[in-house]
C-alpha positions in Angstrom: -12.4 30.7 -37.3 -10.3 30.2 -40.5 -8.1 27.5 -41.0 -5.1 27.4 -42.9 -3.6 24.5 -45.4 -0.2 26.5 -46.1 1.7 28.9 -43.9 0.6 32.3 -44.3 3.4 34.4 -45.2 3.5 38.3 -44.7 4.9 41.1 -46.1 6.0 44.6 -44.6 7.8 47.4 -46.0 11.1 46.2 -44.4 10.0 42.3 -43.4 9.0 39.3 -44.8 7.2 37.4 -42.2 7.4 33.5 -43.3 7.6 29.9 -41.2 10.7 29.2 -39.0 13.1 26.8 -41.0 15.4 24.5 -40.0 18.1 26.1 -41.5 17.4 29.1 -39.6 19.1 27.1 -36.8 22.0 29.2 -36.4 20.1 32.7 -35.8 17.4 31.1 -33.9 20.5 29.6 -31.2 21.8 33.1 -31.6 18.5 34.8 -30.4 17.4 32.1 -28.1 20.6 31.2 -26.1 21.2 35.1 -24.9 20.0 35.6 -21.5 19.8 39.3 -22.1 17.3 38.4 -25.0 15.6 36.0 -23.1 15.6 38.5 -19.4 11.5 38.5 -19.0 10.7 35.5 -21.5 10.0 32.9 -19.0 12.5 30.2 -20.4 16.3 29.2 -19.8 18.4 29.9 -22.5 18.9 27.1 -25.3 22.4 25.3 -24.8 22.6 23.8 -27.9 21.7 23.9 -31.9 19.9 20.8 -30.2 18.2 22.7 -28.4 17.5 25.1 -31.2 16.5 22.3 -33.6 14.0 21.3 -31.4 12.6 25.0 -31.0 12.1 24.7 -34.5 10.0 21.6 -34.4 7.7 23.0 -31.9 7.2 25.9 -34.0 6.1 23.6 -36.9 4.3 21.3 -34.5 2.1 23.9 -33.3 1.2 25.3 -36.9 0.5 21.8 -38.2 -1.7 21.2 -35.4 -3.9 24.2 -35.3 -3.1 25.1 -31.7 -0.6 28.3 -32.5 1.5 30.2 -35.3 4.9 31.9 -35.5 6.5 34.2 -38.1 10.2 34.2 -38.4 11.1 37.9 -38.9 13.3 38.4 -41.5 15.3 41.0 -43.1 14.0 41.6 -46.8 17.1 42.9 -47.9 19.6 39.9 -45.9 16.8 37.6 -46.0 18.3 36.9 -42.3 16.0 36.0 -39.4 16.7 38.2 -36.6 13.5 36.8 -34.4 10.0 35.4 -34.2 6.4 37.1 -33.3 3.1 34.9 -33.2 0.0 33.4 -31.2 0.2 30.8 -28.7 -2.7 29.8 -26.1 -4.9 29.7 -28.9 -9.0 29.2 -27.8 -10.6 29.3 -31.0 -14.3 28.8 -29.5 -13.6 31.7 -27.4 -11.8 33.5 -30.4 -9.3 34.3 -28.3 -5.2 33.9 -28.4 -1.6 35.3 -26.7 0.7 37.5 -28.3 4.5 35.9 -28.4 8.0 38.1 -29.8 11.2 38.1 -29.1 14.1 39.6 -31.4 18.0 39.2 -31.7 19.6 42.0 -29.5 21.2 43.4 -32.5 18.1 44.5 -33.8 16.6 46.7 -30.8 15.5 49.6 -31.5 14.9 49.6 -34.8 11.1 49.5 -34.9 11.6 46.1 -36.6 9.0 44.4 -34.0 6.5 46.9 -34.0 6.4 46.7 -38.1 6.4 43.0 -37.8 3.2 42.7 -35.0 1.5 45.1 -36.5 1.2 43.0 -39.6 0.3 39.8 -37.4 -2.5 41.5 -35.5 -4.1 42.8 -38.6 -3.7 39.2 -39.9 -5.2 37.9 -36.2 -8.4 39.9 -36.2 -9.1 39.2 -39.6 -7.4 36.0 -41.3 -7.5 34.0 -38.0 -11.2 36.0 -37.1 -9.9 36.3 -33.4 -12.0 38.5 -31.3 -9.3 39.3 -28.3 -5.6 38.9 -28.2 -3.9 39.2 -24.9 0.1 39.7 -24.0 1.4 38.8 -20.4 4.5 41.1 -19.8 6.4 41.2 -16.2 6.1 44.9 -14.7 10.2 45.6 -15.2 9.8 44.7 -19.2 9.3 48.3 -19.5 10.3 48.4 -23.6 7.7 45.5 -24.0 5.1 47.6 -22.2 5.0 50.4 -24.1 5.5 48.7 -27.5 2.1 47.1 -27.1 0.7 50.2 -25.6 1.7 51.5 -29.0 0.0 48.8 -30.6 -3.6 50.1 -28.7 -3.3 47.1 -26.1 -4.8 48.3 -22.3 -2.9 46.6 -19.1 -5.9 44.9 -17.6 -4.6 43.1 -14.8 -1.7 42.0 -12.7 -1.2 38.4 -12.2 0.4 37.8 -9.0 3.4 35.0 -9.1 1.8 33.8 -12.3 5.7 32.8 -14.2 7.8 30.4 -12.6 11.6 31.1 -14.3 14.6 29.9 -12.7 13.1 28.4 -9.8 11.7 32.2 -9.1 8.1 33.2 -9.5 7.6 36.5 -11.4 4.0 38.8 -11.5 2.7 39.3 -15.0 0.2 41.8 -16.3 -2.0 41.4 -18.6 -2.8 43.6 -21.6 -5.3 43.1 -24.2 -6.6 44.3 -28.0 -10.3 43.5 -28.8 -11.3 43.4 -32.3 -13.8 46.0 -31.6 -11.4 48.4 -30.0 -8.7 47.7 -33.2 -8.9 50.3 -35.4 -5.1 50.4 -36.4 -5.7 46.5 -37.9 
């Protein structure tokens, strides 16, 4: 699997997908402390810029230590972030990784996450060489489920009780791209 000395930054017709930055720490508190944004993502919303800031450094942490990548979407003509889409669970002997997204409520509907992961999985299957990426979505995330449906991911499994959020356990399923089945990237 390739490794990476610099953050690889992409460009879409409408995006420019490029490393989370610290002074993105106002949009990234806007994004991440909406629980409407954050409904089916699994974690409470931030409280703080604190809380943001410290968002941010996991984002970097995880990119400078090989175990995961994330974009921040932005706007090519605001040059404003307005969300984040990358890989997480990362088993690079297996060649295998998770899909991650979430985007500012202002921006749904807009095909602006679509644009943005189909650049990543192209980059995924052949920058990072990764054989099978997978997405866990709850059953109710209907608009996530059929955006990676559009993206040629199948629903594979359901995970029973398998995200713990506000002290409530939620059933997951799992969907899937292979390389071999990615003709689109």
């Amino acid at each position: 699997m390739n490794t990476y000395n610099t953050f690889p930054v992409i460009d879409t017709e409408r995006l420019k997908l490029r490393p989370v930055l610290q002074s993105d720490i106002a949009e990234i508190f806007s994004t991440f402390s909406d629980a409407d944004a954050l409904k089916y993502y699994g974690m409470e919303p931030l409280k703080s810029e604190e809380d943001a800031f410290s968002l941010i450094e996991a984002f970097e942490k995880g990119f400078k230590s090989g175990s995961a990548i994330r974009w921040g979407i932005t706007l090519k003509e605001e040059n404003k972030l307005v969300g984040t889409c990358g890989f997480h669970n990362w088993s690079k002997s297996d060649q295998r990784t998770e899909l991650g997204y979430e985007l500012n409520r202002s921006y749904w509907h807009k095909g602006y996450m679509n644009e943005a992961l189909r650049a990543i999985l192209h980059y995924g299957f052949n920058g990072l060489e990764f054989n099978r990426i997978a997405a866990t979505i709850r059953p109710e995330n209907s608009s996530s489920r059929v955006l990676v449906e559009k993206l040629g991911f199948t629903q594979e499994a359901l995970l029973k009780e398998y995200q713990k959020a506000e002290n409530e356990f939620f059933d997951m399923y799992v969907y899937s791209l292979l390389k071999r089945n990615a003709d689109l990237y």
